[in-house]
C-alpha positions in Angstrom: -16.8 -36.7 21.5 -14.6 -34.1 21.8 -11.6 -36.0 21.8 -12.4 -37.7 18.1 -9.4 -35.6 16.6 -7.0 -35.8 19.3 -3.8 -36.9 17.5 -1.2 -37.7 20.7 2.0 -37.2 18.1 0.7 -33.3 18.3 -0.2 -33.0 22.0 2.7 -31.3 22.9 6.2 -30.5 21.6 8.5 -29.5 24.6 10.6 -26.3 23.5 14.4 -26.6 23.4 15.1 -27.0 27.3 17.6 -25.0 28.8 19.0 -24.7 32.4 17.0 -22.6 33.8 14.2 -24.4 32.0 14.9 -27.7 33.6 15.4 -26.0 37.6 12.5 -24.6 37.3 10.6 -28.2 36.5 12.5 -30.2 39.2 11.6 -27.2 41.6 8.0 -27.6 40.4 8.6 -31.0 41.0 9.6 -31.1 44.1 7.2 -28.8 45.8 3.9 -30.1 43.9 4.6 -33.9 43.5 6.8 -35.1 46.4 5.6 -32.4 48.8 8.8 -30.5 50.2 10.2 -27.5 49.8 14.0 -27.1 48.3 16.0 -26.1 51.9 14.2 -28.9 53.4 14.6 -31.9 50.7 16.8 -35.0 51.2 18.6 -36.2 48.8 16.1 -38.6 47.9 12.9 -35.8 47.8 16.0 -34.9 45.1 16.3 -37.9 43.5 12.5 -38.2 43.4 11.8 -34.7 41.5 14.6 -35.4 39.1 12.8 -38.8 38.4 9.4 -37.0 37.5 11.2 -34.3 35.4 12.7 -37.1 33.4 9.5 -39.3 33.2 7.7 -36.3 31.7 10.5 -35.8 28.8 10.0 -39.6 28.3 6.0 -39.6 28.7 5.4 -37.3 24.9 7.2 -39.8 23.0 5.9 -42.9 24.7 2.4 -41.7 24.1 3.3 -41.2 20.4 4.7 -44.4 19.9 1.5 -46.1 21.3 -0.7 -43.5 19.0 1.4 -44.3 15.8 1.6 -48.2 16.5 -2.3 -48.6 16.6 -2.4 -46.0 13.4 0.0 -48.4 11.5 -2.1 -51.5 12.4 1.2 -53.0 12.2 2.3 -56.5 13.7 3.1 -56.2 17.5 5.7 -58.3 19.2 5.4 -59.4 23.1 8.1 -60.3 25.4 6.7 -62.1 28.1 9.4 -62.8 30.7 9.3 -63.5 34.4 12.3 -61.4 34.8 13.2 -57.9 33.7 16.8 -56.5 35.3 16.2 -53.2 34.4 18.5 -51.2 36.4 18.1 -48.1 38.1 16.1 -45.7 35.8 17.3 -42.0 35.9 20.4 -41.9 34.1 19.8 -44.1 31.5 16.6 -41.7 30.6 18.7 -38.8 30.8 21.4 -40.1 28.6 18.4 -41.3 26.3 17.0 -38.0 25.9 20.3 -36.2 25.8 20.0 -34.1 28.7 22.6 -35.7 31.2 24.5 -32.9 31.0 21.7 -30.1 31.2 20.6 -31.9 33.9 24.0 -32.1 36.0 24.5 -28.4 35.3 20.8 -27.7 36.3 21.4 -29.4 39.9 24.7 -28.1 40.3 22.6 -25.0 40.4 20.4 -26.0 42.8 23.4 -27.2 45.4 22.6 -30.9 44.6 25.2 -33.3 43.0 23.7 -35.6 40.2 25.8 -38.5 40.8 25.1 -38.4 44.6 21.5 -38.7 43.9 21.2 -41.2 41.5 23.4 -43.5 43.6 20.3 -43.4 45.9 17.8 -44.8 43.4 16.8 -48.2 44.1 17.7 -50.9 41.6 14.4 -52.5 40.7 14.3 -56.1 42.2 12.1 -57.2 39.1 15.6 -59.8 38.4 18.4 -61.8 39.0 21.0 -62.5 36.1 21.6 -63.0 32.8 17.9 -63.8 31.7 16.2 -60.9 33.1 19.4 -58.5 31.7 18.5 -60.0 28.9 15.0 -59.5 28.7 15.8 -55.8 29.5 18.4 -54.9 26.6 15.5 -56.8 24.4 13.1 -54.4 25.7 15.5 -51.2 25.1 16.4 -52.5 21.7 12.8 -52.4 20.6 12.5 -49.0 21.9 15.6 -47.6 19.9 14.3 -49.2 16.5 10.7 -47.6 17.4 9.4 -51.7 17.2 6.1 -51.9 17.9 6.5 -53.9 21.2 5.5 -54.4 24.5 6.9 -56.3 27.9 4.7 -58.3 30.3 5.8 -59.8 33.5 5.4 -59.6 37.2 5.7 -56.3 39.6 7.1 -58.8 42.6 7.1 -56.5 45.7 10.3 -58.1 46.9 12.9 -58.9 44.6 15.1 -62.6 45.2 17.5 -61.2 48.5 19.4 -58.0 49.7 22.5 -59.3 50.6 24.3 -58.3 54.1 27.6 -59.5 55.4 27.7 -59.2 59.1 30.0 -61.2 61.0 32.1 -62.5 57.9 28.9 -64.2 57.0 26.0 -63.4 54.6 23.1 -62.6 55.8 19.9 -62.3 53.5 17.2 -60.0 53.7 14.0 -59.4 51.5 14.7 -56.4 49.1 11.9 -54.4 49.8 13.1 -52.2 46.8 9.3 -51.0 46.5 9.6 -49.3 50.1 11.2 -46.3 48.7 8.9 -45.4 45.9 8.8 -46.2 42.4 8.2 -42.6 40.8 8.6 -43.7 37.3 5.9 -46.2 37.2 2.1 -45.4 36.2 -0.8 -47.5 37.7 -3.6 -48.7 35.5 -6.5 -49.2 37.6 -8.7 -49.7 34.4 -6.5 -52.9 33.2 -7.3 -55.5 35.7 -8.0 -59.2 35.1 -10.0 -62.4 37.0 -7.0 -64.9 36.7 -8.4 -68.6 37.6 -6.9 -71.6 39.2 -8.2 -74.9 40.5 -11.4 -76.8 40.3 -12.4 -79.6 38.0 -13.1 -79.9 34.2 -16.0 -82.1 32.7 -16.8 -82.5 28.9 -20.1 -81.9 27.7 -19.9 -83.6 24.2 -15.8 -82.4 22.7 -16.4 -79.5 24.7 -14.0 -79.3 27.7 -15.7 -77.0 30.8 -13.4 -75.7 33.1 -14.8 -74.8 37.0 -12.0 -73.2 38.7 -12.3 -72.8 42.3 -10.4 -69.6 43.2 -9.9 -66.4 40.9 -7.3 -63.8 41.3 -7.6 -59.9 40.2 -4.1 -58.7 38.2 -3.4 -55.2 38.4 -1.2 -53.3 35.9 1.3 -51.2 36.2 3.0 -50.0 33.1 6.7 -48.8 33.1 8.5 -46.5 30.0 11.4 -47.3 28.3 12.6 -44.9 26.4 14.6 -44.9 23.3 18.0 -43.8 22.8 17.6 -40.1 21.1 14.5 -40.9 18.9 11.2 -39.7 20.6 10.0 -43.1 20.6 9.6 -45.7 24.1 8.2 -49.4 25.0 6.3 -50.1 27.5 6.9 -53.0 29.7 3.9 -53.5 31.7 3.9 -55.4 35.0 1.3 -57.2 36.9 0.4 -57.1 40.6 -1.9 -59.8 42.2 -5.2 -58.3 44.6 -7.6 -60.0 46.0 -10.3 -58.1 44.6 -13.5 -59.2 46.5 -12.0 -61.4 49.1 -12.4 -59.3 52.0 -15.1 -61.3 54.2 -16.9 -58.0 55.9 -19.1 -60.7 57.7 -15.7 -62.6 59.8 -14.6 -58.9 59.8 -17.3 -57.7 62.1 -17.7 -61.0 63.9 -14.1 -60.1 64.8 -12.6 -63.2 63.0 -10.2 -60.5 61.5 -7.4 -62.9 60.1 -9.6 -64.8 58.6 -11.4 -61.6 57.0 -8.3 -60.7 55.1 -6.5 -64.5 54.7 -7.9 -65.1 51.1 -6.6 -61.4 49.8 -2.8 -62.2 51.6 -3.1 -65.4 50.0 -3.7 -63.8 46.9 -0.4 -61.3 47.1 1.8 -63.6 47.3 1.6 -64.5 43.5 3.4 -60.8 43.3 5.4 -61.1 46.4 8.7 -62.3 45.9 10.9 -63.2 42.6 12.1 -66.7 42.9 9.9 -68.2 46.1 12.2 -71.7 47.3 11.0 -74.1 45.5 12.7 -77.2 47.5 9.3 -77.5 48.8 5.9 -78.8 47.3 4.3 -76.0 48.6 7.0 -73.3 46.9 7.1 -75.1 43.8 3.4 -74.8 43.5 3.2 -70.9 44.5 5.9 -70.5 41.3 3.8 -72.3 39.0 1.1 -70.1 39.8 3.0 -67.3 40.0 3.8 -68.3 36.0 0.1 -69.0 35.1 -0.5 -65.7 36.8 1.6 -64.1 34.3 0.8 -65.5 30.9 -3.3 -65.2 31.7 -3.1 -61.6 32.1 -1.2 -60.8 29.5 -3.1 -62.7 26.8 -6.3 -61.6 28.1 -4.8 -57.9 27.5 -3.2 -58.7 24.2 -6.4 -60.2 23.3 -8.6 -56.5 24.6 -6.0 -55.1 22.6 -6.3 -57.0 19.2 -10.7 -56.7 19.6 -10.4 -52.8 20.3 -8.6 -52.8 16.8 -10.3 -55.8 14.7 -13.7 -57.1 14.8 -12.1 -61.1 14.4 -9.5 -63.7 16.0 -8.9 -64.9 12.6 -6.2 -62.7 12.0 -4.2 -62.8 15.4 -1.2 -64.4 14.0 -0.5 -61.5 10.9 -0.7 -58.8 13.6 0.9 -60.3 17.2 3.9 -61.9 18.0 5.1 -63.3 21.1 8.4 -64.4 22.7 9.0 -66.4 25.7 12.1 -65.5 27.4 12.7 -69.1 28.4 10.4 -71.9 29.7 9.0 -69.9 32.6 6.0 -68.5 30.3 5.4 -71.6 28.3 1.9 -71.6 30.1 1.2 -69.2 27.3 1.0 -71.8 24.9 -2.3 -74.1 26.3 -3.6 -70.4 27.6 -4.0 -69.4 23.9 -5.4 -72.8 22.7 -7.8 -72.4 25.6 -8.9 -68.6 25.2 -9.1 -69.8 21.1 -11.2 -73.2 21.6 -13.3 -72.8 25.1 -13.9 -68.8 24.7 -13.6 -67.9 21.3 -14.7 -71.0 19.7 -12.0 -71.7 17.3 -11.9 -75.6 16.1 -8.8 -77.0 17.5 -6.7 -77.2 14.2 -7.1 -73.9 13.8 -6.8 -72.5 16.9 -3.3 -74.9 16.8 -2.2 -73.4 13.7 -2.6 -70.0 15.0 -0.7 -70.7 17.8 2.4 -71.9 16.7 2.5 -69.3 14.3 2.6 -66.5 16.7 4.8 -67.9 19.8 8.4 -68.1 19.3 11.3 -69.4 22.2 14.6 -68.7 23.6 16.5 -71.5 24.8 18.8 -70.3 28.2 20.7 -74.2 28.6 21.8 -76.5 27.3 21.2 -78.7 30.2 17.9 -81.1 30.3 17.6 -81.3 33.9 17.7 -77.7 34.2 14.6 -77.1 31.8 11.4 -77.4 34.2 9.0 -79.7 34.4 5.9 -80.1 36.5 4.4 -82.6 38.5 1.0 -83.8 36.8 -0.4 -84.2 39.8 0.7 -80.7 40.7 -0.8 -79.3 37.3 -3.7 -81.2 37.8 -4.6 -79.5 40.7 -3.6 -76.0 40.0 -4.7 -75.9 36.0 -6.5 -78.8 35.4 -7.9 -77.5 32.2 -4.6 -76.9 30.8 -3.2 -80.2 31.8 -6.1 -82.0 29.6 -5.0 -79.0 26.8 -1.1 -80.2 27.0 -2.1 -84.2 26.8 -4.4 -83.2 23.4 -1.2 -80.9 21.9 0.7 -84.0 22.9 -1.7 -86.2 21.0 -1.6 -84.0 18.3 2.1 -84.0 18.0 2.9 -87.4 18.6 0.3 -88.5 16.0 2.4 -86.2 13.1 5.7 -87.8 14.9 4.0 -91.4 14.0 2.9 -90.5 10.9 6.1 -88.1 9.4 8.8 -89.3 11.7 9.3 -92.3 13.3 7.4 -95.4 14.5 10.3 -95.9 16.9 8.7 -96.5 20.5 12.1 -95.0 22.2 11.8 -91.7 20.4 8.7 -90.9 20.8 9.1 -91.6 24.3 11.9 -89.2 24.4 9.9 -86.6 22.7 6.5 -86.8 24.6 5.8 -83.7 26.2 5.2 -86.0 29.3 7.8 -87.6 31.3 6.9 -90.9 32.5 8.5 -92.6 35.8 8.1 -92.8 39.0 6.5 -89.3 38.5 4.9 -88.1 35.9 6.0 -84.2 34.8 5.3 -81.9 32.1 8.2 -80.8 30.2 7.8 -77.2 29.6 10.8 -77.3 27.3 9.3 -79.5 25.0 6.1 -77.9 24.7 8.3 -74.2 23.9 9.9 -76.1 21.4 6.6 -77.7 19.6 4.0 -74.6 20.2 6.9 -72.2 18.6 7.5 -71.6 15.1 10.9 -70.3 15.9 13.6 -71.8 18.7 16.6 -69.7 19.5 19.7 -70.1 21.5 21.6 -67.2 22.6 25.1 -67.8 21.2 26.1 -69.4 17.7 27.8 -71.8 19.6 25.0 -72.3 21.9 22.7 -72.9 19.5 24.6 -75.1 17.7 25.3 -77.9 20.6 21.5 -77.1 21.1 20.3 -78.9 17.8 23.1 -81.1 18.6 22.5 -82.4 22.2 19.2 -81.1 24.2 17.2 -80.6 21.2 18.9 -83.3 19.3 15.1 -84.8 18.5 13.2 -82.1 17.9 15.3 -80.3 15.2 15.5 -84.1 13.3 11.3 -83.3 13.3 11.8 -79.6 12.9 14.9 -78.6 11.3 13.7 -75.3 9.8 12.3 -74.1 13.3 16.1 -73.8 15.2 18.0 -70.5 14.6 20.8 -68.3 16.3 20.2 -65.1 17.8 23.2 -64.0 19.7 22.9 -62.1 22.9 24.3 -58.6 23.0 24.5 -56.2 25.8 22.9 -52.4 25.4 25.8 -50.1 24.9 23.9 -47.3 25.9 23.8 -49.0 29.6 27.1 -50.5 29.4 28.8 -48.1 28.5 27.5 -44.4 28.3 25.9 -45.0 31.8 28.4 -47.7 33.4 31.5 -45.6 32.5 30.7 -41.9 30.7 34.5 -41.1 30.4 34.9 -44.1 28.2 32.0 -43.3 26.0 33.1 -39.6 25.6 36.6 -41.2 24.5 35.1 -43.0 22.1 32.7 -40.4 20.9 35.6 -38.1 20.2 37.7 -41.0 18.0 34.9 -42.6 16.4 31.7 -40.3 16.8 28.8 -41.7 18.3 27.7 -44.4 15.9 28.6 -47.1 17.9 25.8 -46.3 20.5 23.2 -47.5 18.2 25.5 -50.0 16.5 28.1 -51.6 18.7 29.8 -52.9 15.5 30.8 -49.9 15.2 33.5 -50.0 17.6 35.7 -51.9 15.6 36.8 -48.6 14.0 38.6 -48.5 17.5 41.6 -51.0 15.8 43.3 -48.1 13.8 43.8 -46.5 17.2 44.6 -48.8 19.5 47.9 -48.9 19.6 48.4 -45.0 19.8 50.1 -43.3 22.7 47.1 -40.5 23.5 44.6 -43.3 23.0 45.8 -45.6 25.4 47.1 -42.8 28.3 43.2 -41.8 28.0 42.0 -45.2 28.5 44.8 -46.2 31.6 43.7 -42.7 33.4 40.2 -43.3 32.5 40.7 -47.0 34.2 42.8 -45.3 37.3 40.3 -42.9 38.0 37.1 -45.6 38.4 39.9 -47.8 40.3 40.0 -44.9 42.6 36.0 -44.7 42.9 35.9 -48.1 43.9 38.8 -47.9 46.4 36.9 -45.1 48.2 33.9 -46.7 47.7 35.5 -49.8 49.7 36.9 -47.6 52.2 33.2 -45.7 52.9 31.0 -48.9 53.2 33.5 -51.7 54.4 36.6 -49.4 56.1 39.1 -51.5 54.0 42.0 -49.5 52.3 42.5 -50.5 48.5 45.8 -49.6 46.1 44.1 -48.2 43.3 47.5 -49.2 41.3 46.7 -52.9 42.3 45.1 -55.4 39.8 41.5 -55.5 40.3 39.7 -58.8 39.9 35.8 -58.1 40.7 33.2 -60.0 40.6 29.8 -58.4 41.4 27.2 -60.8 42.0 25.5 -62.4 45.6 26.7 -65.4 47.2 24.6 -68.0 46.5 24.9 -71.7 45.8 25.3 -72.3 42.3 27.2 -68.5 41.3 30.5 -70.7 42.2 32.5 -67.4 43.9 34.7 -69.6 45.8 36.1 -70.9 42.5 36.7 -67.9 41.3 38.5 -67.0 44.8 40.7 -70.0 44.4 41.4 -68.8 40.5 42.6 -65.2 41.4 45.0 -67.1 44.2 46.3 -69.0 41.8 46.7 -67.0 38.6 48.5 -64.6 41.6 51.1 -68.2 42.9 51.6 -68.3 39.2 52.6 -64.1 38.8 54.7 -64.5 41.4 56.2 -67.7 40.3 56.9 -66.7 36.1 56.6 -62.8 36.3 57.9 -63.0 32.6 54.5 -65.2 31.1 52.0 -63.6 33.9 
C-alpha cells in the first residue's frame, strides 16, 4: 500500500508562525470552514475559525502521540469516567501551544478582540463538580507527561441544567451546550459498537448464554487534549447512543410515523442528558444503562485496539490499564469477565486474575449510603448476564474471605457484594474495591478515614491494595487561563517551572513579604474585582464597590451545594467585623 511508510511524527512540521501567518489561517478559516466572509462574521463565525486554527496546531502532535504510543507497544492507561468538566477549549490550547499572544495580536489585526470571543465559547456540559474536574486535570496531566492514555465517557447532548433566575427564583433549563457547535471535536463514523441490554440467560453445561432483547449502536467522537508546550495530546473519546437500524420503514409508510422512529428516540436518550432524576424507578434505570452504555463501548474498543496490535488476550494486563473515576463505571468489571469467559473463552480464574490486575479505583466519599447500589431486580432485568457474573465474583470472593479471613457470619455479611433486606442491591463500591488491584482516595486524609471507616473491612482482607493519591488542580487552567496577570507575575519572579510543577511555587516564600511583590498582586486582585463588578453591572444591572470584600461562590443552586449556609456564614463573619474590627 502506498501508505506502508507513512510515519505521522514526519507528516508535517508547521514553520515558526508569525502574525501574519496566523490571519491568514483564521481568514482561511473563516471563509472555507464556517462559510462567511470577514465584514460579515459574528463574533461567534470568529470564535469558530479561531477554534479550527487552534485544533489544527493541536491535530500534528495528537497524531504523533497516537503514532509513537502504538510504535512503543508500551502499557496504555484508560480513564473511564462518566464525567469530564473540561472547560471551554480555546484558550487553554492557545496557552498550550504558546501562541495566546500571537493569536491576540493576530485578531487585534483583524478588528476582533480575543477575550470577547472566547467569552462566547460554550462550556462543555460533559460535567458537574469536583469528579468530572477531576477527571479532566487527569486527562491534561497525561497529556503533559506524553502518557500513553486515553479518556472514555459519554458525549450527553444536554449537560445537568442551565441555570436562570427570573423573578428572584431559579429557573432551570436543559443546557443545550451542543446547539452552538462543537468545532473542536472529530466524528468517528468507523468506531461504532452493538451495545446489548435485556433478555434472559440460560446455561448450556458451565457455559452462561446471554439473549439480550434490545441492542444499541455507540458512536464516537474523539476530542484532543493537548499538552502544555510538548507536541504531544490525549485523546478523550466520547460516545453518542443511535439507533442504528431501528427506523421501521414499514409503520413509516403505513403512516404510523411515531412509532417509526420511537425505538431510535428511545435509544438517544442513553446520550441525552448528564444526570437524568433518578428519584424515579424509571430514571434510575435509564442511568444504569446510561453506565453500561459506557463501559461496553469502551472495552469493546480497547479490546479492537489491543487485537489490531497482538494476536492474544493473554497479555491484556502487561499492556492496558484502566481507572474508574468512581463507582459509576464499575460495570467494567463483570463486562471484562464477560468479554474474557463468554467471547474469548478464557477459564474463569484466569480471566479473574487478569481483571483485577488491570482495573484500578478512585474512592470520591467517604459516606456508605452515598456509594450506589442497584436493585437486583433492576439489574436483572437490564443486564441479566452480568448480574449472574457479580453473584459468581461474589462467590469467588467470599469463598477466599472464608478460607483466609474470617468464618465470622457478620463480616462476611458486611462484605458481600449483595445487600440483603427488604431489597436486595448490588453494591458497586464493593465490587471497585475487590475487582481493583489498587483503591485510592483523593486526600491523605481522605484516604486514611477510608481504610479506617467505609472500607474498614476490605483493607483488613486487602491491606496492600489502599493507597493515597491526592487530588491536584491543573495550573495551566487555574492559573495561566483563570487569571494571566497572575501567572505573568509569577513567571517573572520564579520563571515558568511551576506550570509543570506546582511545587514549584513555593519559591514564592522569599518574596512574599516584599513591597513590589505584593502591590502587583493587590492591583492584579483590583483589576479582576473590577471585571466582575462590570460584569455584574452588564448581566444583572447591580452596581458593585470593587474596593468591597468579595465572597463568591460560583456554583448552581441546587439541593445538596448548601449556598444558603454559606449566605448565612458571610452574614455572620460580616456581625462579627462589625462587632471586633480588631480580630476580623
Amino acid at each position: 500500500m502506498i501508505m506502508d511508510n507513512f510515519d505521522s511524527p514526519f507528516l508535517y512540521h508547521r514553520p515558526k508562525l508569525d502574525v501574519q501567518e496566523l490571519k491568514k489561517s483564521i481568514v482561511y478559516k473563516l471563509i472555507f470552514s464556517i462559510g462567511r466572509s470577514p465584514r460579515e462574521a459574528s463574533k461567534r463565525d470568529w470564535l469558530n475559525a479561531t477554534l479550527y486554527t487552534a485544533r489544527d496546531l493541536v491535530t500534528e502532535g495528537w497524531i504523533s502521540t497516537a503514532s509513537q504510543a502504538r510504535a512503543d507497544d508500551a502499557r496504555r492507561v484508560y480513564y473511564l469516567s462518566m464525567e469530564f468538566l473540561i472547560g471551554r477549549t480555546l484558550s487553554n490550547a492557545l496557552i498550550a501551544e504558546d501562541v495566546y499572544s500571537l493569536t491576540k495580536e493576530a485578531l487585534s489585526e483583524l478588528n476582533v478582540d480575543l477575550e470577547e470571543i472566547i467569552a462566547k465559547e460554550v462550556d462543555p456540559g460533559l460535567g458537574n463538580g469536583g469528579l468530572g474536574r477531576l477527571a479532566a486535570c487527569f486527562m491534561d496531566s497525561i497529556a503533559t507527561l506524553g502518557l500513553p492514555g486515553m479518556g472514555y465517557g459519554i458525549r450527553y447532548e444536554y449537560g445537568m441544567f442551565r441555570q436562570k433566575i427570573e423573578d428572584g427564583r431559579q429557573v432551570e433549563r436543559p443546557d443545550a451546550w451542543l446547539e452552538k457547535g462543537a468545532p473542536w471535536e472529530f466524528l468517528r463514523p468507523s468506531k461504532r459498537f452493538h451495545v446489548s441490554f435485556g433478555g434472559n440467560i440460560h446455561f448450556e453445561g458451565k457455559k452462561c448464554v446471554w439473549t439480550p432483547q434490545e441492542e444499541v449502536t455507540a458512536l464516537a467522537y474523539d476530542q484532543m487534549i493537548p499538552g502544555y508546550k510538548n507536541d504531544s495530546a490525549s485523546t478523550l473519546r466520547l460516545w453518542s447512543a443511535h439507533g442504528g437500524e431501528s427506523f421501521n420503514l414499514t409503520e413509516f409508510n403505513r403512516g404510523e410515523h411515531l412509532a417509526a422512529v420511537e425505538a431510535r428516540a428511545s435509544s438517544k436518550n442513553l446520550s441525552r442528558v448528564l444526570y437524568p432524576d433518578d428519584s424515579t424507578w424509571n430514571g434510575r434505570e435509564l442511568r444504569l444503562r446510561q453506565e453500561y452504555f459506557l463501559v461496553s463501548a469502551s472495552l469493546q474498543d480497547i479490546i479492537r485496539r489491543h487485537k489490531r496490535v497482538h494476536n492474544s488476550l493473554d497479555n491484556l494486563a502487561d499492556k492496558v490499564a484502566i481507572h474508574l473515576n468512581d463507582t459509576h463505571p464499575a460495570l467494567a468489571i463483570p463486562e471484562l469477565m464477560r468479554m474474557l469467559v463468554d467471547e474469548e473463552g478464557f477459564e474463569w480464574e484466569k480471566a479473574w486474575d487478569i481483571t483485577c490486575s488491570i482495573f484500578s479505583y478512585t474512592c470520591h466519599t467517604l459516606m456508605s449510603e452515598a456509594l450506589e447500589t442497584w436493585p437486583v431486580e433492576m439489574m436483572a432485568k437490564v443486564l441479566p448476564r452480568h448480574l449472574q457474573m457479580i453473584f459468581d465474583i461474589n462467590d469467588h470472593f467470599l469463598e477466599y474471605v472464608r478460607t483466609y479471613i474470617t468464618t465470622d457470619n457478620e463480616f462476611i455479611r458486611r462484605v458481600s457484594l449483595i445487600e440483603e433486606g427488604y431489597q436486595r442491591k448490588v453494591r458497586m463500591g464493593w465490587l471497585s474495591v475487590v475487582g481493583s488491584h489498587k483503591v485510592n482516595g483523593v486526600a491523605a486524609i481522605h484516604s486514611e478515614l477510608m481504610v479506617k471507616s467505609t472500607f474498614a473491612d476490605f483493607a483488613r482482607i486487602y491491606p496492600e491494595r489502599f493507597t493515597n493519591v491526592t487530588n491536584g488542580i491543573t495550573p495551566r487552567r487555574w492559573l495561566a487561563v483563570a487569571n494571566p496577570q497572575l501567572a505573568e507575575l509569577f513567571d517573572k519572579y520564579i520563571g515558568q517551572e511551576w506550570r509543570c510543577d506546582l511545587s514549584q511555587i513555593k519559591k514564592l516564600e522569599t518574596v512574599a513579604h516584599e513591597k513590589a511583590f505584593k502591590e502587583s498582586i493587590a492591583d492584579i486582585k483590583y483589576v479582576n474585582k473590577v471585571k466582575l463588578a462590570d460584569y455584574v453591572k452588564r448581566e444583572l444591572g447591580i452596581e458593585l464597590n470593587p474596593k468591597a470584600l468579595f465572597d463568591v461562590q460560583v456554583k448552581r443552586i441546587h439541593e445538596y451545594k448548601r449556598q444558603m449556609l454559606n449566605v448565612l456564614h458571610i452574614v455572620a463573619r460580616y456581625n462579627a467585623m462589625l462587632a471586633n474590627p480588631e480580630k476580623n
